[in-house]
PDB file of N, CA, C and O in Angstrom:
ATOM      1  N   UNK A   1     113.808 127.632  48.163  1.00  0.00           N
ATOM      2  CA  UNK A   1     112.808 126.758  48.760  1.00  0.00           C
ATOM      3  C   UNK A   1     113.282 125.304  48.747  1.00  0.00           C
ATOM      4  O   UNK A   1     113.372 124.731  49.833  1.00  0.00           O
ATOM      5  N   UNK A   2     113.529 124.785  47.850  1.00  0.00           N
ATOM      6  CA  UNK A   2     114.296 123.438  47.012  1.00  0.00           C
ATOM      7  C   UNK A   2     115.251 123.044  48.470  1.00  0.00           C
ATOM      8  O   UNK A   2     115.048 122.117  49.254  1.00  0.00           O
ATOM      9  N   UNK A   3     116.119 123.879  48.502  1.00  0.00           N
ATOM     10  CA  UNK A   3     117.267 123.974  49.519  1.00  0.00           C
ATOM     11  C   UNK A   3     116.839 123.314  50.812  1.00  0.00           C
ATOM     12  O   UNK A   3     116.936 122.231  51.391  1.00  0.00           O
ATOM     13  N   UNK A   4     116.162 124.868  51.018  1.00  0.00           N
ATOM     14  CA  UNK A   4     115.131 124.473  52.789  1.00  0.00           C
ATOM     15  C   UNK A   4     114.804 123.141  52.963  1.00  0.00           C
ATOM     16  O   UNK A   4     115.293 122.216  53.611  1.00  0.00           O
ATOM     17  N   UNK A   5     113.648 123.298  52.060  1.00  0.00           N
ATOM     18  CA  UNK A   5     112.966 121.645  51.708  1.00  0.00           C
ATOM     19  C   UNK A   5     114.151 120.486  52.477  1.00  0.00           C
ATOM     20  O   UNK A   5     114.033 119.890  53.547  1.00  0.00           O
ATOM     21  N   UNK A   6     115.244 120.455  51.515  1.00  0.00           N
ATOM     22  CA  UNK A   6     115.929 119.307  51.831  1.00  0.00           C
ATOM     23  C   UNK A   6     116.798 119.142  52.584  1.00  0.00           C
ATOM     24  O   UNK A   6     117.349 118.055  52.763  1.00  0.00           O
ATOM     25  N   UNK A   7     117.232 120.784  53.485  1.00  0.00           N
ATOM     26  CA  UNK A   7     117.678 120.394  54.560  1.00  0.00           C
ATOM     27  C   UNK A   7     116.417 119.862  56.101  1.00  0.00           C
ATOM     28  O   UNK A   7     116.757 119.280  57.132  1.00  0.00           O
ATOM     29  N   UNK A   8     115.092 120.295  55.741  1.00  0.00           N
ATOM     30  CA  UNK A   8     114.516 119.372  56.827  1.00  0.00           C
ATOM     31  C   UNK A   8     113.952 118.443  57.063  1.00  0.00           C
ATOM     32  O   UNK A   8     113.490 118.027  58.125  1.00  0.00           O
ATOM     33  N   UNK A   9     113.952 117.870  55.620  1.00  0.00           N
ATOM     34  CA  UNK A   9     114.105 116.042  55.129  1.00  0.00           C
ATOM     35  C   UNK A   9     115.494 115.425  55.984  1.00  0.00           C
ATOM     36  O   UNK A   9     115.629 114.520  56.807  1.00  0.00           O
ATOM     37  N   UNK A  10     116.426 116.386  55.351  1.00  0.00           N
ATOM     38  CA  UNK A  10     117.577 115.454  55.970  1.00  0.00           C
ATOM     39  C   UNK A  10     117.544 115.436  57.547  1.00  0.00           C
ATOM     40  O   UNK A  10     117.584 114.442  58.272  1.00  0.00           O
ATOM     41  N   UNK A  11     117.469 116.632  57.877  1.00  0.00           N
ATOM     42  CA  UNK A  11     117.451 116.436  59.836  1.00  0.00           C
ATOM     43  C   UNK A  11     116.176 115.535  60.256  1.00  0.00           C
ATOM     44  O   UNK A  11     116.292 114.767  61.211  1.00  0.00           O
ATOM     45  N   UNK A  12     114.991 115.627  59.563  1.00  0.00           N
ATOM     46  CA  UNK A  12     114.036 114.619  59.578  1.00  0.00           C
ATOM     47  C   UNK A  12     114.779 112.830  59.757  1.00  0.00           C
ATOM     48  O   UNK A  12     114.817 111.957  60.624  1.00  0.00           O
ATOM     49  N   UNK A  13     115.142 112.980  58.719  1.00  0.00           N
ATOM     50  CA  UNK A  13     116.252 111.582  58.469  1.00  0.00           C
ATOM     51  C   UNK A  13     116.820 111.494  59.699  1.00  0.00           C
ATOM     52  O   UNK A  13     116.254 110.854  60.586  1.00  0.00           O
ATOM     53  N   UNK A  14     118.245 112.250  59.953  1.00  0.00           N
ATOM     54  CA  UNK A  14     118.319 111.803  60.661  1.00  0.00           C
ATOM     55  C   UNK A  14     118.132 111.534  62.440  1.00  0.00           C
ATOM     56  O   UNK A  14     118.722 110.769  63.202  1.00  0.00           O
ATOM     57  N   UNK A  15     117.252 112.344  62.618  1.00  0.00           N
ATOM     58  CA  UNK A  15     116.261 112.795  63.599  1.00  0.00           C
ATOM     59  C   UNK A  15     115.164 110.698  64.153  1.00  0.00           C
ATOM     60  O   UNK A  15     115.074 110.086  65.217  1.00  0.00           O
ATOM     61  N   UNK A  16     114.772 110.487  63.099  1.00  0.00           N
ATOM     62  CA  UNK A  16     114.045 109.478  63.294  1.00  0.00           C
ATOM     63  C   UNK A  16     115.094 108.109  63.201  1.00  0.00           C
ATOM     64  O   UNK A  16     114.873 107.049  63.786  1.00  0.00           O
ATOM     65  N   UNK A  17     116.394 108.416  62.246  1.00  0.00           N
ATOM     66  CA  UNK A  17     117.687 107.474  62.704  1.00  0.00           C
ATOM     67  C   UNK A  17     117.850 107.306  64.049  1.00  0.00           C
ATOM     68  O   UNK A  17     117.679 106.118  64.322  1.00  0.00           O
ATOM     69  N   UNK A  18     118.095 107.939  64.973  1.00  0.00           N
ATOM     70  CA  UNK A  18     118.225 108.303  66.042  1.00  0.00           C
ATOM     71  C   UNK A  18     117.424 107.711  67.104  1.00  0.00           C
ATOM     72  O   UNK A  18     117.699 107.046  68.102  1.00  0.00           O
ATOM     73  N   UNK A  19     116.086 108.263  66.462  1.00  0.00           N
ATOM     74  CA  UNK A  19     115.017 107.966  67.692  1.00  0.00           C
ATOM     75  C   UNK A  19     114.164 106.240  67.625  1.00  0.00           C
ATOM     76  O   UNK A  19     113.737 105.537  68.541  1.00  0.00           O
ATOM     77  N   UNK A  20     114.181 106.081  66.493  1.00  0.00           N
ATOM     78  CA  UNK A  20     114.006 104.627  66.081  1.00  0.00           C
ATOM     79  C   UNK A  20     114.363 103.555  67.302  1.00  0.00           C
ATOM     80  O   UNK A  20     113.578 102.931  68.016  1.00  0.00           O
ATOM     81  N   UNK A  21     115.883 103.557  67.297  1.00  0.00           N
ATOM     82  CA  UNK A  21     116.740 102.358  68.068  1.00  0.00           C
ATOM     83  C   UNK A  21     116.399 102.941  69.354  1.00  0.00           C
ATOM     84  O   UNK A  21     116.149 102.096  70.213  1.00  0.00           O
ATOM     85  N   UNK A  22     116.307 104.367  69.788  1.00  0.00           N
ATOM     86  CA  UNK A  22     116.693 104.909  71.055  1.00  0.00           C
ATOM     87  C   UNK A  22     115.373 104.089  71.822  1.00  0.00           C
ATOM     88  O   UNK A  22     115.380 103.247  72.719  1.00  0.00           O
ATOM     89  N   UNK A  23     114.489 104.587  71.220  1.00  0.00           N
ATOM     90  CA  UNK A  23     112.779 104.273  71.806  1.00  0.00           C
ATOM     91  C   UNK A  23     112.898 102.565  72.258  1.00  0.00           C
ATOM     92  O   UNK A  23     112.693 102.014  73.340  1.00  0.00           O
ATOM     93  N   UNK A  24     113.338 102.000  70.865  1.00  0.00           N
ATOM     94  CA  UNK A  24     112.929 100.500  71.048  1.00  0.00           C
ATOM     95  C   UNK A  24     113.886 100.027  72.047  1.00  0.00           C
ATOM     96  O   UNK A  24     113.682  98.941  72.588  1.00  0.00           O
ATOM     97  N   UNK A  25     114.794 100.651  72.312  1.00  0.00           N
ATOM     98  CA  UNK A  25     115.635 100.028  73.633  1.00  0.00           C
ATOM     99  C   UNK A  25     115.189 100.339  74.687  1.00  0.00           C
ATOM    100  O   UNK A  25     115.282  99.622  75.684  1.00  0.00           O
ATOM    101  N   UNK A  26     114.639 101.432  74.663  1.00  0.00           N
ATOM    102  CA  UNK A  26     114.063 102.016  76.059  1.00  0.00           C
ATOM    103  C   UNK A  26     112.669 100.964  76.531  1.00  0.00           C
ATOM    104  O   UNK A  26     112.520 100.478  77.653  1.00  0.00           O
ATOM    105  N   UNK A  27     111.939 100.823  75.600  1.00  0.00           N
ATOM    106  CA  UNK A  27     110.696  99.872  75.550  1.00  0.00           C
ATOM    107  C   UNK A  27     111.088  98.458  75.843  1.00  0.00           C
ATOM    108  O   UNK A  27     110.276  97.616  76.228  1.00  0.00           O
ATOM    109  N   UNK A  28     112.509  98.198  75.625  1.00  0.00           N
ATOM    110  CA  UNK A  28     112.761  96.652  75.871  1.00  0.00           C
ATOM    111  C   UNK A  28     113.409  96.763  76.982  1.00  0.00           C
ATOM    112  O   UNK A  28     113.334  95.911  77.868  1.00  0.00           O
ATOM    113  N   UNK A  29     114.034  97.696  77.053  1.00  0.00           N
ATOM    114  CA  UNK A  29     114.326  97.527  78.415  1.00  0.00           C
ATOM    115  C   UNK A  29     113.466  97.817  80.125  1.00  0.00           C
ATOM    116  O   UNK A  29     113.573  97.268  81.222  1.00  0.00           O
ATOM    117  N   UNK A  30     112.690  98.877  79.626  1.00  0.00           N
ATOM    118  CA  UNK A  30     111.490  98.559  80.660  1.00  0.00           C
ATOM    119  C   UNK A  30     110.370  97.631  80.578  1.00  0.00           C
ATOM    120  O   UNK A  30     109.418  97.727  81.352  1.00  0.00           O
ATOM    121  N   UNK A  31     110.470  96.375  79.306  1.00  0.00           N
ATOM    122  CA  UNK A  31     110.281  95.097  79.583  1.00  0.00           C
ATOM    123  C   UNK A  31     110.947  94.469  80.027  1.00  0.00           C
ATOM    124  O   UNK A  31     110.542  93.394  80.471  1.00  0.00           O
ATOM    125  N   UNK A  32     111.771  94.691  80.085  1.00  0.00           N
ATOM    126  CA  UNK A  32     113.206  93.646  80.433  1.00  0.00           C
ATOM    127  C   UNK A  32     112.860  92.971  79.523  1.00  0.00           C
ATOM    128  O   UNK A  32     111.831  92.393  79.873  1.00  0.00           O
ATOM    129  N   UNK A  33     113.231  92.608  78.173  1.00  0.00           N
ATOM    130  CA  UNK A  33     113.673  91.660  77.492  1.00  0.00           C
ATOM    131  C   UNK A  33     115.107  91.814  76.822  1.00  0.00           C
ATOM    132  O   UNK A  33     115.493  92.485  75.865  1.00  0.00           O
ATOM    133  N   UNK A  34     115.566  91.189  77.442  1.00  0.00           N
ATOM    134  CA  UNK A  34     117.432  90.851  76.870  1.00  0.00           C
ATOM    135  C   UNK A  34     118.046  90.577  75.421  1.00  0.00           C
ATOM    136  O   UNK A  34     119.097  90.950  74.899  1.00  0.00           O
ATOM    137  N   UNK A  35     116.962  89.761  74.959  1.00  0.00           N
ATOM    138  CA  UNK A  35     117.291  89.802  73.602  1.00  0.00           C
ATOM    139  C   UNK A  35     117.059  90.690  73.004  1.00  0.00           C
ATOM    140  O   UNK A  35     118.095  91.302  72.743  1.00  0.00           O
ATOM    141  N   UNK A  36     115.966  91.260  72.503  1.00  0.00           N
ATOM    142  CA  UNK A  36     115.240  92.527  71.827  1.00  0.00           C
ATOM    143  C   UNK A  36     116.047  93.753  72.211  1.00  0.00           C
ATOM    144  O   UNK A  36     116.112  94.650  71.371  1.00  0.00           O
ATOM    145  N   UNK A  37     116.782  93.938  73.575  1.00  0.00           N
ATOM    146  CA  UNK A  37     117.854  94.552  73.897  1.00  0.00           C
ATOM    147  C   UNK A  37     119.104  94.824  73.097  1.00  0.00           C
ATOM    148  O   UNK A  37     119.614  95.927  72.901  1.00  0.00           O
ATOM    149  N   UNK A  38     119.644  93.293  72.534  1.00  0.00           N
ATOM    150  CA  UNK A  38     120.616  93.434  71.600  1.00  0.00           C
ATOM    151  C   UNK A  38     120.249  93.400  70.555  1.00  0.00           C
ATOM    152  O   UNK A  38     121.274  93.422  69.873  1.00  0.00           O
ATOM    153  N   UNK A  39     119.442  93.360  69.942  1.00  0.00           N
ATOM    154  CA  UNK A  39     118.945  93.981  68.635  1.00  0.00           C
ATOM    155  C   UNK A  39     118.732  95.059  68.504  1.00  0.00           C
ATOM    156  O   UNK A  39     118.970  95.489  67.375  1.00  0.00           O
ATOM    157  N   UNK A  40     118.115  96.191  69.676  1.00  0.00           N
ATOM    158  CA  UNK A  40     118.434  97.098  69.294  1.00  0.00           C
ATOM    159  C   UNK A  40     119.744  98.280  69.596  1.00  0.00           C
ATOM    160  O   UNK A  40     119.871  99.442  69.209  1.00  0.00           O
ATOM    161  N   UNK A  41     120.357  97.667  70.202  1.00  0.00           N
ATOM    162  CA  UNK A  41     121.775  98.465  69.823  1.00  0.00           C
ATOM    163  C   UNK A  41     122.483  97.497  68.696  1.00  0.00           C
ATOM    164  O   UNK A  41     123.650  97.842  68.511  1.00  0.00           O
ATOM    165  N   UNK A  42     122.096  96.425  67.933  1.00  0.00           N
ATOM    166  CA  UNK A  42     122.992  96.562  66.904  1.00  0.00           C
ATOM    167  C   UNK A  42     122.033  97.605  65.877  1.00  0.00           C
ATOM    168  O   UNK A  42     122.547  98.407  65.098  1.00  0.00           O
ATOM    169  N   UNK A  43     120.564  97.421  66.042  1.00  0.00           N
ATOM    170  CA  UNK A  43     120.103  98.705  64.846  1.00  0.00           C
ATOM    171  C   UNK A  43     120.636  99.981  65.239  1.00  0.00           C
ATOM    172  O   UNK A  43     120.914 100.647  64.242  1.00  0.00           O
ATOM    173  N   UNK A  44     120.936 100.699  66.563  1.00  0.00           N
ATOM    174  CA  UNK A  44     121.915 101.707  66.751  1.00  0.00           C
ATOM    175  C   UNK A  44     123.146 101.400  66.047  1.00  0.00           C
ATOM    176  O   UNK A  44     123.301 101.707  64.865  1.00  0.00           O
ATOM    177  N   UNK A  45     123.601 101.091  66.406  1.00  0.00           N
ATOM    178  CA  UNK A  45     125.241 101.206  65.939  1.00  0.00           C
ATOM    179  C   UNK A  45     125.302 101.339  64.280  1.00  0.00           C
ATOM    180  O   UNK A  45     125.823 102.326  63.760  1.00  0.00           O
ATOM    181  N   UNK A  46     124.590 100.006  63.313  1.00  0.00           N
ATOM    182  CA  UNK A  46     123.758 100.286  62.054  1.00  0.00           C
ATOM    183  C   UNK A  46     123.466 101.484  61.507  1.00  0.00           C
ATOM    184  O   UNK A  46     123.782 101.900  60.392  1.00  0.00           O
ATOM    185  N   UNK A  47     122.766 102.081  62.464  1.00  0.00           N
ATOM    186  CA  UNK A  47     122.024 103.640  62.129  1.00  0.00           C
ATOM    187  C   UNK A  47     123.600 104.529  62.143  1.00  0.00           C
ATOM    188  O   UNK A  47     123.898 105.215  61.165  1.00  0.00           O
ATOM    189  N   UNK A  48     124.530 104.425  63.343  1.00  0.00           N
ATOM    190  CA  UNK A  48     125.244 105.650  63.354  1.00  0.00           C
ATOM    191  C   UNK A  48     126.293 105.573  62.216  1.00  0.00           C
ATOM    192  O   UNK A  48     127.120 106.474  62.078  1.00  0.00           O
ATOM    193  N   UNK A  49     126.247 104.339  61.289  1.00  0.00           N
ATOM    194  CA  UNK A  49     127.296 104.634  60.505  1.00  0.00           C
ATOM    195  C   UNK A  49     126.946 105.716  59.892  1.00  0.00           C
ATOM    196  O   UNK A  49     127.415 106.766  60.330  1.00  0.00           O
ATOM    197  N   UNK A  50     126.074 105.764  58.773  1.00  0.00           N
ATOM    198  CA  UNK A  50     125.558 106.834  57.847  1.00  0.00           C
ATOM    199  C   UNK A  50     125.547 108.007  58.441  1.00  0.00           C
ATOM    200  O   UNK A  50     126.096 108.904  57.800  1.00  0.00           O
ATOM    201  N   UNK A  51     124.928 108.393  59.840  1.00  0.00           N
ATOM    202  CA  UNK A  51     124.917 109.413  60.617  1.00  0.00           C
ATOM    203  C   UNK A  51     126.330 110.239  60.785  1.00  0.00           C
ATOM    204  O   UNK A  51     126.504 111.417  60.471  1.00  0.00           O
ATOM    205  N   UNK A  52     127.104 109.524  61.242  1.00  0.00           N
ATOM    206  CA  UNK A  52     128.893 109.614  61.434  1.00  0.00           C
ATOM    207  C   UNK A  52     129.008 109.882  60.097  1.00  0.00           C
ATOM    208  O   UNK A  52     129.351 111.052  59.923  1.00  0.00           O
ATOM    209  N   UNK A  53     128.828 109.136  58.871  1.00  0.00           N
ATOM    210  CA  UNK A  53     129.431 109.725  57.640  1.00  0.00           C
ATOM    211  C   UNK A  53     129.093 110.508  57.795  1.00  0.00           C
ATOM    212  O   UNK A  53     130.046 111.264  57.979  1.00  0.00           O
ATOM    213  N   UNK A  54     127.800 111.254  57.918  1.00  0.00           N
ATOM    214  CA  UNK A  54     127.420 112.497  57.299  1.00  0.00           C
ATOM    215  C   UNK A  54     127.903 113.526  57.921  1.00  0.00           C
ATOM    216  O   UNK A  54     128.122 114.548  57.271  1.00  0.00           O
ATOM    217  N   UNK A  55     128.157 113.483  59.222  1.00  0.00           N
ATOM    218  CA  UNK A  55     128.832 114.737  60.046  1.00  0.00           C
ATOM    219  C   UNK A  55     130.412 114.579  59.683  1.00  0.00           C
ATOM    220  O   UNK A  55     130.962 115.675  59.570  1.00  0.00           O
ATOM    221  N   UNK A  56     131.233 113.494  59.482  1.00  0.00           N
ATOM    222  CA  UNK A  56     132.022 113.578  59.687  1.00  0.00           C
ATOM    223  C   UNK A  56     132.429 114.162  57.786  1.00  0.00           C
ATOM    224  O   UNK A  56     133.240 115.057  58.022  1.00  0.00           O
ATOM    225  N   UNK A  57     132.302 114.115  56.358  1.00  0.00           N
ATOM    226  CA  UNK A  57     132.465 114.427  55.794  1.00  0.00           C
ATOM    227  C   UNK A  57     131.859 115.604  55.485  1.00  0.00           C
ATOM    228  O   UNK A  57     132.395 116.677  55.206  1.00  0.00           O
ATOM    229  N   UNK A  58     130.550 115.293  55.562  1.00  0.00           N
ATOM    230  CA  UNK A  58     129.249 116.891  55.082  1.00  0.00           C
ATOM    231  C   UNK A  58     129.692 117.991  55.598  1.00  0.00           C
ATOM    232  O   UNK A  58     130.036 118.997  54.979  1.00  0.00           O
ATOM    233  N   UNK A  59     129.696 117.691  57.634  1.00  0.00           N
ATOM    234  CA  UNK A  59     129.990 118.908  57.989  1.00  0.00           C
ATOM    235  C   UNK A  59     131.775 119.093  58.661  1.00  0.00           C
ATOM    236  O   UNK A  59     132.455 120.037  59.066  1.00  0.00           O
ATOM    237  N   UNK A  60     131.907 118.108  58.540  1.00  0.00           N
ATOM    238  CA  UNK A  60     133.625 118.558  59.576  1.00  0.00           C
ATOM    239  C   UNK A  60     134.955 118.727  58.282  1.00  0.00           C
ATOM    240  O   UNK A  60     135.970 119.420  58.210  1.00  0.00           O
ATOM    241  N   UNK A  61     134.379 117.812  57.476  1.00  0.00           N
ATOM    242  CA  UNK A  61     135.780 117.942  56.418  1.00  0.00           C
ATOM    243  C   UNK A  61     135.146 117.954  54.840  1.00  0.00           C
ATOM    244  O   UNK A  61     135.376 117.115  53.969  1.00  0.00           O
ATOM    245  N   UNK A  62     134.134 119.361  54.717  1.00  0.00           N
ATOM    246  CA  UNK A  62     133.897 119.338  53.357  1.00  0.00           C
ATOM    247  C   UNK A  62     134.598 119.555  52.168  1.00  0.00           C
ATOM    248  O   UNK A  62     135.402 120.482  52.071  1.00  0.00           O
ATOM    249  N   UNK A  63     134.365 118.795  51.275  1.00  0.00           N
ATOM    250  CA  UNK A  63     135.681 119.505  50.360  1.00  0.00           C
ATOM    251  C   UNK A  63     135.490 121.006  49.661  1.00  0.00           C
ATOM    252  O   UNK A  63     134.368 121.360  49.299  1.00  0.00           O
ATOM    253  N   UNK A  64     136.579 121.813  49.504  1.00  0.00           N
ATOM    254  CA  UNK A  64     136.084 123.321  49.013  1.00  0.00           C
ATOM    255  C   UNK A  64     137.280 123.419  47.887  1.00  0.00           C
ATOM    256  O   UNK A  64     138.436 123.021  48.027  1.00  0.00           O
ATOM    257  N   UNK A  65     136.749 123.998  46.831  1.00  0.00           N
ATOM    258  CA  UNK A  65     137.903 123.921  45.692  1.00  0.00           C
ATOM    259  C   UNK A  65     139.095 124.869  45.878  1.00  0.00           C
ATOM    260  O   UNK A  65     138.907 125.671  46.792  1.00  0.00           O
ATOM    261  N   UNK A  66     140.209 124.978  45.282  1.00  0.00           N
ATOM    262  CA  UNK A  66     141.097 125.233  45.899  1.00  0.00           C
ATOM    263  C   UNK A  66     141.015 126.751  45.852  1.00  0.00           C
ATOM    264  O   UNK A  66     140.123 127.198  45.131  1.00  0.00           O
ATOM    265  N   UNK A  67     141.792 127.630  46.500  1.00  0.00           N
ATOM    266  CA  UNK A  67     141.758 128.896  46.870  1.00  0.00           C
ATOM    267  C   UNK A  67     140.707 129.411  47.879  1.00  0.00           C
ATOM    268  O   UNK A  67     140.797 130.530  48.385  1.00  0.00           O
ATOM    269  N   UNK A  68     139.415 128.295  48.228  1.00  0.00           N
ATOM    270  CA  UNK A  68     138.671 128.650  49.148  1.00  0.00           C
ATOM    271  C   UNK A  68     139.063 128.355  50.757  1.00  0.00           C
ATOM    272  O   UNK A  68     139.899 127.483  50.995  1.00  0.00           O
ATOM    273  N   UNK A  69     138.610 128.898  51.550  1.00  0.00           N
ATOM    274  CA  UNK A  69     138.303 128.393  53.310  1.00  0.00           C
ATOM    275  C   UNK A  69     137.004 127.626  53.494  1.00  0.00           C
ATOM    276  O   UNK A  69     136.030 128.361  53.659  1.00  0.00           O
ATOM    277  N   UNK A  70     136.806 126.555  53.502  1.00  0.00           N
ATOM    278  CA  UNK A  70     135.606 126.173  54.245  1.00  0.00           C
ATOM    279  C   UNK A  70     135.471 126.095  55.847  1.00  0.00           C
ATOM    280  O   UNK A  70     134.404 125.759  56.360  1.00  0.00           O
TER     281      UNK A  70
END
């Protein structure tokens, strides 16, 4: 259960990482406001570090002790 639990916290996480910046750009940009524009792709870019870590270590290059295949 423990497990479950915290894998749909984490896709939760990063699910609302995601949608956070996506929305508020979309909203500034069908205001057209230019500034509020670049604020939110720097909170994108912000957001995808952690995101990128996590796929890129968690799931593409996990470590597995030796004699295993991950």
């Amino acid at each position: 259960m423990r497990r479950e639990t915290g894998w749909a916290f984490g896709l939760m996480a990063l699910f609302t990482a995601v949608l956070a910046p996506a929305a508020g750009f979309v909203v500034a940009r069908v205001g057209d406001r230019r500034e509020v524009r670049g604020r939110f792709l720097i909170m994108a870019a912000v957001s995808s570090v952690p995101i990128l870590f996590f796929l890129f270590f968690g799931v593409l290059f996990p470590e597995c002790p030796d004699g295993y295949h991950c």
